[in-house]
C-alpha positions as CSV (number, residue, x, y, z in Angstrom):
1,X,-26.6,43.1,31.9
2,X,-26.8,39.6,29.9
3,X,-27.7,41.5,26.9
4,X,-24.4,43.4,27.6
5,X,-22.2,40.3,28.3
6,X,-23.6,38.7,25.0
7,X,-23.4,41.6,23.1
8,X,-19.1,42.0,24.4
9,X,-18.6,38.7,23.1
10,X,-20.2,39.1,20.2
11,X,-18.3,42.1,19.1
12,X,-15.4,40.8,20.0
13,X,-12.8,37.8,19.2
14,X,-11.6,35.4,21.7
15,X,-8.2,36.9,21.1
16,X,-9.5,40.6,22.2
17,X,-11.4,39.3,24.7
18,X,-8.2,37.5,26.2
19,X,-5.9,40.1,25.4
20,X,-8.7,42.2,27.5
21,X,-8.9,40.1,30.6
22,X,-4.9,39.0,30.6
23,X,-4.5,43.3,31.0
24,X,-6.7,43.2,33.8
25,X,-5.7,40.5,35.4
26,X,-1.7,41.6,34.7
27,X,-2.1,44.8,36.7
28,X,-4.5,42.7,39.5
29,X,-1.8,40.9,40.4
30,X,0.9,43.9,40.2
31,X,0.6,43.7,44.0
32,X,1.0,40.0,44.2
33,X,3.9,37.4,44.2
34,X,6.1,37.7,41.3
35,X,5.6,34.0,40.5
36,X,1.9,34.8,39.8
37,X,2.4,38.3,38.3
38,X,5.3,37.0,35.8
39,X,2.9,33.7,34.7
40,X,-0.4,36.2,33.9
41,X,2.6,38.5,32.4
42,X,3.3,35.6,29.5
43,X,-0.3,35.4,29.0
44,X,-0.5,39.1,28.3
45,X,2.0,38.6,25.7
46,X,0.7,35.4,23.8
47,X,-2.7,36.7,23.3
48,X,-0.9,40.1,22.0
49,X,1.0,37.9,19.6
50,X,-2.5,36.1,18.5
51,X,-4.2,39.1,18.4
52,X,-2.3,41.4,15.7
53,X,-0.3,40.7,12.8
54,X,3.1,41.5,12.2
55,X,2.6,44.2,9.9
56,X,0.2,46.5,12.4
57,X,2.9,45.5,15.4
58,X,5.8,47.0,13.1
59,X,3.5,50.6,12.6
60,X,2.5,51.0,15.9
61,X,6.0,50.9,17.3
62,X,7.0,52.8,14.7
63,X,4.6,55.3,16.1
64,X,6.2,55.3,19.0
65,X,10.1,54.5,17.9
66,X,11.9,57.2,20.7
67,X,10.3,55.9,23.9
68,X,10.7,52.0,22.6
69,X,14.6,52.8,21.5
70,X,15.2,54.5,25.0
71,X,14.1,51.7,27.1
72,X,15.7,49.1,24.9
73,X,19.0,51.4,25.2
74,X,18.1,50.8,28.7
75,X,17.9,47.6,28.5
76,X,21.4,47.7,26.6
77,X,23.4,48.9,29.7
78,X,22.5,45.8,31.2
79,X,24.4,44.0,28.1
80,X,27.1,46.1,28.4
81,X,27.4,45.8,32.2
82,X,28.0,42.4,32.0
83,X,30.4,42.2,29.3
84,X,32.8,45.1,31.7
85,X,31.9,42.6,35.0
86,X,34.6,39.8,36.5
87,X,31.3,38.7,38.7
88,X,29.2,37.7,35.3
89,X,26.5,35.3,37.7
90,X,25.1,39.0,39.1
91,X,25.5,40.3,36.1
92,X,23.1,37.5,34.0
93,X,21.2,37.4,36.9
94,X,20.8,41.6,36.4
95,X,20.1,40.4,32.4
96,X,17.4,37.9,33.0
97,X,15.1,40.3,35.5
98,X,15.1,43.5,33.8
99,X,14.2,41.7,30.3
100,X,10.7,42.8,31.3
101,X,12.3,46.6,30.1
102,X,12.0,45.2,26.5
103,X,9.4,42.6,26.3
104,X,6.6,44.5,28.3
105,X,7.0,48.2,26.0
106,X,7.1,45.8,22.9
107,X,4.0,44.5,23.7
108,X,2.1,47.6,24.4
109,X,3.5,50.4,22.3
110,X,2.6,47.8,19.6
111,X,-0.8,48.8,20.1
112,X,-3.2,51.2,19.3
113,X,-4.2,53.4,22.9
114,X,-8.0,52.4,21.9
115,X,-6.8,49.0,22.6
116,X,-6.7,50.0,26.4
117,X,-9.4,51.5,28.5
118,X,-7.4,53.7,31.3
119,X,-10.0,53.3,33.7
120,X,-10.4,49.8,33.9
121,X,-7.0,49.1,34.4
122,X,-7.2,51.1,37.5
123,X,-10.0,49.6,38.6
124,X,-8.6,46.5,38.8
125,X,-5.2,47.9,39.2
126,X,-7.3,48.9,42.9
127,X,-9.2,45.6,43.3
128,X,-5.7,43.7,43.2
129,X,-4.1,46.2,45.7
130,X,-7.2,45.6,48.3
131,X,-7.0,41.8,47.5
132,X,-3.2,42.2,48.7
133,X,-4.2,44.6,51.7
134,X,-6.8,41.8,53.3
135,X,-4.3,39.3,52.7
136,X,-1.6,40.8,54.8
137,X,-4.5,42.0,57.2
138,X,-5.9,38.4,57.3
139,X,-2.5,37.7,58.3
140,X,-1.9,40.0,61.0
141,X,-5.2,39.3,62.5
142,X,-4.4,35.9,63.1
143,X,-1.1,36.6,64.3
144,X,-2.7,38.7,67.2
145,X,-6.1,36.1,67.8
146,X,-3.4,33.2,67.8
147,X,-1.3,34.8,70.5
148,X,-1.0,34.2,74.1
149,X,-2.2,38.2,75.1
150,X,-4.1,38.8,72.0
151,X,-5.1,41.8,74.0
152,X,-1.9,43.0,74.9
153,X,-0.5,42.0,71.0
154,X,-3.3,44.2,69.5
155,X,-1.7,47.6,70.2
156,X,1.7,46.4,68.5
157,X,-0.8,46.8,65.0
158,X,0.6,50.4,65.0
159,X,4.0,49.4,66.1
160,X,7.4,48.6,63.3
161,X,6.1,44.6,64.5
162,X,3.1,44.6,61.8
163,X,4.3,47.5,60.1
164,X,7.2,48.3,57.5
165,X,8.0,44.9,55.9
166,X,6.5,42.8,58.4
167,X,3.2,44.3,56.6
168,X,3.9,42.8,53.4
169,X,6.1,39.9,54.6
170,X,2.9,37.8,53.3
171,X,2.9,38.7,50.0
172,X,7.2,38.0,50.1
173,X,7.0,42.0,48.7
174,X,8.9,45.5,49.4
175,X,7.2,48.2,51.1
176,X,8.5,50.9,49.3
177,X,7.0,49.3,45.9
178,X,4.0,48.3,47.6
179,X,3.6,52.1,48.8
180,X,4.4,53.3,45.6
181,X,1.7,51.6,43.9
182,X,-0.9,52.8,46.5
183,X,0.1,56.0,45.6
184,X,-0.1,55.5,41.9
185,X,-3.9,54.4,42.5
186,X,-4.7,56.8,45.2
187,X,-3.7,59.4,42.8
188,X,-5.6,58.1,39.9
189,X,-8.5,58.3,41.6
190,X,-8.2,62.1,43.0
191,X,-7.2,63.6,39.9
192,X,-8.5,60.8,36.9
193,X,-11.7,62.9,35.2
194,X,-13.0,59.0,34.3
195,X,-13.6,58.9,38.1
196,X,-15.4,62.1,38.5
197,X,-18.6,60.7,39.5
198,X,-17.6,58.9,42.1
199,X,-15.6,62.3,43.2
200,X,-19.3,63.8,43.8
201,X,-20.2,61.8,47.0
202,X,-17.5,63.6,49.1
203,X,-17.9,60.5,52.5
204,X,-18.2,57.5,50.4
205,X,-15.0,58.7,48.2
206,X,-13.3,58.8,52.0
207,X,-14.7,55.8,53.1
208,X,-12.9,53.9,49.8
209,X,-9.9,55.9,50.1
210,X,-9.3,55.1,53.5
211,X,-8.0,51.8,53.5
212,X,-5.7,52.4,50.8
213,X,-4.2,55.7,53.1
214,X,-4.3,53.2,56.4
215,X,-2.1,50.3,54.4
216,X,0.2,53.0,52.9
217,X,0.9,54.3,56.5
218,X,1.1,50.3,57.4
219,X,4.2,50.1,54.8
220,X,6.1,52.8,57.0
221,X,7.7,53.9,53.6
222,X,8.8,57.2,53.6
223,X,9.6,57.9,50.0
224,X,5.6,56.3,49.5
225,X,4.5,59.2,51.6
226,X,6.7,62.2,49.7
227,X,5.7,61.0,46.1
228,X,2.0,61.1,47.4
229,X,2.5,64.9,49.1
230,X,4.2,66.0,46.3
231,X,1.8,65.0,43.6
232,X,-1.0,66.7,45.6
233,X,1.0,70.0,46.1
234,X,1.9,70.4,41.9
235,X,-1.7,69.3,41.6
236,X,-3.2,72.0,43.5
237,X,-0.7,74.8,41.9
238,X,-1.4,73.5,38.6
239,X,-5.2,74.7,39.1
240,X,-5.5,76.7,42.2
241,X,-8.3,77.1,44.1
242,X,-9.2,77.8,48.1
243,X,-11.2,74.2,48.6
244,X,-8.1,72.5,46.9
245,X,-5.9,73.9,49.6
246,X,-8.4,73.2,52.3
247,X,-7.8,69.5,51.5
248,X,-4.4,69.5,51.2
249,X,-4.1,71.0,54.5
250,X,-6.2,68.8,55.5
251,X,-4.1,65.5,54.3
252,X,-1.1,67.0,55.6
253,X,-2.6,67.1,59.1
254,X,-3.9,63.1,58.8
255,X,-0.8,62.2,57.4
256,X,1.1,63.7,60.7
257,X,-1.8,62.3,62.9
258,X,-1.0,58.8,61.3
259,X,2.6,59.3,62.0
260,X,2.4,60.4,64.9
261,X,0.1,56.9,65.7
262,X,2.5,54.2,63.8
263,X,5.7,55.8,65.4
264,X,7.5,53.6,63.0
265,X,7.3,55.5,60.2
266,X,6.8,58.9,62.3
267,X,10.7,58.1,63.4
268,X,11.7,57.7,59.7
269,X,10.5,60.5,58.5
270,X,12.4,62.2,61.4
271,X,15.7,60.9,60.3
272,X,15.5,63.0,56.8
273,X,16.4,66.0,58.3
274,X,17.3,67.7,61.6
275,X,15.9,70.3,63.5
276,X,18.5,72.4,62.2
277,X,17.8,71.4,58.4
278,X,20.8,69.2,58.6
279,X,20.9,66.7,56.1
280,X,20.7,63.2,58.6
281,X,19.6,59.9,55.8
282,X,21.3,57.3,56.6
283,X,21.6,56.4,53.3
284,X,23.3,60.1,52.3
285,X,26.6,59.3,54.1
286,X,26.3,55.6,52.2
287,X,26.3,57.6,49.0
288,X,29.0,59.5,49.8
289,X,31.3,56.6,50.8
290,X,30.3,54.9,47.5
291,X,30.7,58.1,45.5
292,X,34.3,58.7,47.3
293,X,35.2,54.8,46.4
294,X,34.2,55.3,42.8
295,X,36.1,58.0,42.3
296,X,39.2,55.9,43.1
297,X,38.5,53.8,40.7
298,X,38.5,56.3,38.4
299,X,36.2,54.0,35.5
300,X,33.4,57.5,35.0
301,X,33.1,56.6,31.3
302,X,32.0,52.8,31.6
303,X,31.6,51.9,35.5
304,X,32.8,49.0,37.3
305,X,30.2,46.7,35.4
306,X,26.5,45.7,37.1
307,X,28.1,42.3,38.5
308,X,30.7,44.5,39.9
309,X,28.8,47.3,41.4
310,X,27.7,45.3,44.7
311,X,31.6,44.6,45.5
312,X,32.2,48.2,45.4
313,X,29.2,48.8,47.7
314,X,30.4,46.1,50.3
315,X,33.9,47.9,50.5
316,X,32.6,51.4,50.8
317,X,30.3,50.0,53.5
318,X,33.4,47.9,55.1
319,X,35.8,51.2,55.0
320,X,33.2,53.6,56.8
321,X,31.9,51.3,59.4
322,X,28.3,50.9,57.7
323,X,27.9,47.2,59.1
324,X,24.7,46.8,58.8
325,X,24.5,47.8,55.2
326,X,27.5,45.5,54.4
327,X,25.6,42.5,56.4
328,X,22.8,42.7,54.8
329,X,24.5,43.3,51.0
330,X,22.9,46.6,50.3
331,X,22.6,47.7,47.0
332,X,22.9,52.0,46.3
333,X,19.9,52.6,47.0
334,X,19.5,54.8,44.4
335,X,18.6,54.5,40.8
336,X,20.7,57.4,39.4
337,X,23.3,56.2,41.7
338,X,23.3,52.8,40.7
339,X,23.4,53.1,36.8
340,X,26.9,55.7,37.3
341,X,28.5,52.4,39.6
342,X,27.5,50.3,37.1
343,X,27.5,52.0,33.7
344,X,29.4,55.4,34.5
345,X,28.7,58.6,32.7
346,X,27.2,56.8,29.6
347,X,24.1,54.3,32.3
348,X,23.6,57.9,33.9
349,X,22.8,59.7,30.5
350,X,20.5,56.9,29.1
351,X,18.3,56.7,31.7
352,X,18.1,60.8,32.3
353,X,17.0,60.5,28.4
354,X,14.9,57.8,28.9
355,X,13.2,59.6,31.4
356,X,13.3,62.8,29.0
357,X,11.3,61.0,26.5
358,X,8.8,60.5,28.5
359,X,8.4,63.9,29.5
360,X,8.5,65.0,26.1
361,X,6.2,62.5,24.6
362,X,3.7,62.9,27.5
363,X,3.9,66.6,28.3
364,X,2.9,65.1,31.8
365,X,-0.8,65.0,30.9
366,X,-3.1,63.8,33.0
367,X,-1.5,60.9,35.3
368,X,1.7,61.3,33.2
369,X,2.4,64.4,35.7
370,X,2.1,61.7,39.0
371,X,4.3,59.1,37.2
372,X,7.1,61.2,36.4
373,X,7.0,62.6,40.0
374,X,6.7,59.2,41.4
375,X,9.9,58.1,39.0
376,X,12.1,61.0,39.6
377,X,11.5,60.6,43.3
378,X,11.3,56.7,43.8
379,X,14.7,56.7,42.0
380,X,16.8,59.2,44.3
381,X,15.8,56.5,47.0
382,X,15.8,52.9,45.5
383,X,17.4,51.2,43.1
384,X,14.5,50.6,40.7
385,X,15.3,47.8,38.7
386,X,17.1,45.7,41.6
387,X,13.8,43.9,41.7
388,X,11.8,42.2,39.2
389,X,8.5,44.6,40.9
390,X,9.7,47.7,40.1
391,X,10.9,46.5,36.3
392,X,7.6,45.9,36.4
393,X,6.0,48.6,37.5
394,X,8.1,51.0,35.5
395,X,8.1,49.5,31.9
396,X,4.1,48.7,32.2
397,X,3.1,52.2,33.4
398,X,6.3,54.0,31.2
399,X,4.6,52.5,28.0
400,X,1.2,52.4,29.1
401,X,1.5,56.4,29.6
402,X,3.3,56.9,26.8
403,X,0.6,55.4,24.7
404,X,-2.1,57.5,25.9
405,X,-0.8,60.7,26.5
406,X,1.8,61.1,23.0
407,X,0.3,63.3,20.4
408,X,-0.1,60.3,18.1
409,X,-3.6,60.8,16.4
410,X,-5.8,58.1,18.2
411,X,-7.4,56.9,14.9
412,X,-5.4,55.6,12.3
413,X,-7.4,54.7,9.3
């Protein structure tokens, strides 16, 4: 092992080595508070800077010129958005957190895909996801020990009390994107072939699993729970076979168990759809008012402007009697949604290419195929990039994919 250590930094400058460790320690603290995320995030960058010249940046992103030009047309409507806003403070505000949708893909796709090592970044993509989980458990634990009837205060550990975003509350996170990062790793480490040997021991593969499963049942997120069925299903039909199936019967019934146990999330997912395959989402008839306001308007072309956008929400809200959605400033809710308010026909197009590219670059190989489900999904039922965690999440993992899976030769002499 020391032989190994000394040979690593012998091989290797301090600028690898850094550049190395800041991508670790960049997806570590994905899960984390922003404040700690953003500051590893600049030194992710400067030891890119200090690591290649100029000249090799320019022809790797030349390499990779669609998927760079999408998300920085993406990027764009952001611009544009706030030049077609009266309320310009949301709009900057909207400018400043999604600048991530530029800086992190110009950082990445400016590198060779040798430069990152897939597995390792979901190892400690995983490491920073069960630092979060103890945390929050750590948390919770003391609220029950520290409480009058710790006995009594104990069974409301299944209960919406230490579930939903009372589960993340210490990390100041979403559930949703905390969910949907579970699943990104859970999935990694079913279908990844760089995790195959630890596939082989069938119980100890459970046994690491299972806290990840329990915390994404803790976050009470239903759209976490689809993205996660969903992958499974289009895995199994993309190679059949009968033991595949077992297990996916097998997940479906522990997921219902689990629901069924934290009733918090079991009475979400009942609010999807009725018994008689009604259509009962709260957030459907939102869309509809918004949709119906927007029309009104009559701007398809352009939008209303991102600073804008919320205004249009409150009044929809206000006109249909959604007042707790109106209280609380809701935003669409949904990504595809949003970018029409906001940017009109033109915001809606971008991103649908944006999203093209990747599908094209990536022909969904390997976890390409879970991201795109995950993306396509997460965005029919939250606005994406109305937090500074899911810019994250999308313009790392968007780049990071699009880097290993294009058909770019991986040697470049």
């Amino acid at each position: 092992m020391i032989k190994g250590i000394k040979s690593y930094w012998s091989n290797k400058s301090i600028w690898r080595i850094l550049f190395e460790t800041s991508t670790y320690l960049f997806v570590a603290t994905l899960p984390l508070w922003d404040k700690l995320n953003t500051l590893v995030l600049w030194l992710f960058v400067a030891s890119s800077i200090f690591l290649l010249k100029p000249k090799e940046r320019l022809e790797n992103i030349k390499k990779n010129k669609p998927a760079f030009y999408g998300l920085f047309a993406l990027y764009l409507l952001f611009i544009v958005g706030w030049l077609f806003s009266t309320e310009t403070k949301d709009a900057l505000r909207d400018m400043e957190r999604t600048l991530t949708l530029v800086i992190i893909p110009l950082i990445l796709l400016s590198h060779k895909r040798e430069d990152f090592n897939l597995k390792k970044i979901y190892v400690a993509f995983g490491v920073g996801l069960f630092t979060a989980m103890v945390i929050c458990w750590v948390v919770i634990i003391e609220s029950i020990l520290t409480n009058a009837t710790p006995w009594v205060q104990a069974g409301y550990f299944f209960k919406w009390v230490y579930n939903g975003w009372n589960a993340v509350a210490p990390l100041e996170g979403h559930p949703s994107y905390f969910a949907v990062m579970l699943v990104i790793f859970i999935v990694g480490l079913i279908r990844m072939p760089e995790f195959i040997n630890l596939r082989r021991n069938k119980f100890r593969f459970a046994l690491l699993l299972a806290p990840y499963f329990l915390f994404l049942i803790e976050t009470s997120s239903r759209i976490g729970v689809i993205c996660l069925v969903v992958i499974i299903i289009v895995s199994i039909f993309t190679k059949l076979e009968i033991k595949r199936v077992f297990y996916v019967i097998a997940l479906l019934i522990a997921l219902g168990l689990l629901s069924v146990k934290f009733d918090y999330l079991g009475s979400k997912l009942t609010t999807i759809v009725d018994t008689k395959g009604n259509i009962t989402l709260d957030r459907y008839d939102r869309w509809g008012a918004i949709l119906t306001d927007f029309k009104e308007r009559g701007n398809w072309i352009f939008g209303v402007g991102t600073g804008d956008s919320q205004e249009l929400y409150n009044i929809a809200y206000s006109k249909n009697g959604f007042m707790l959605a109106l209280k609380n400033h809701y935003n669409a809710h949904n990504q595809y949604l949003e970018f029409l308010i906001s940017n009109g026909l033109i915001g809606l197009l971008v991103y649908l290419c944006v999203l093209f590219i990747f599908f094209r670059k990536t022909r969904l190989k390997g976890e390409a195929l879970s991201f795109f489900i995950i993306i396509v999904l997460f965005s029919g039922s939250e606005t994406i990039f109305g937090i500074s965690k899911g810019v994250f999440i999308f313009s790392f993992f968007y780049s990071l994919f699009i880097l290993l899976y294009s058909k770019q030769p991986v040697n470049d002499n």
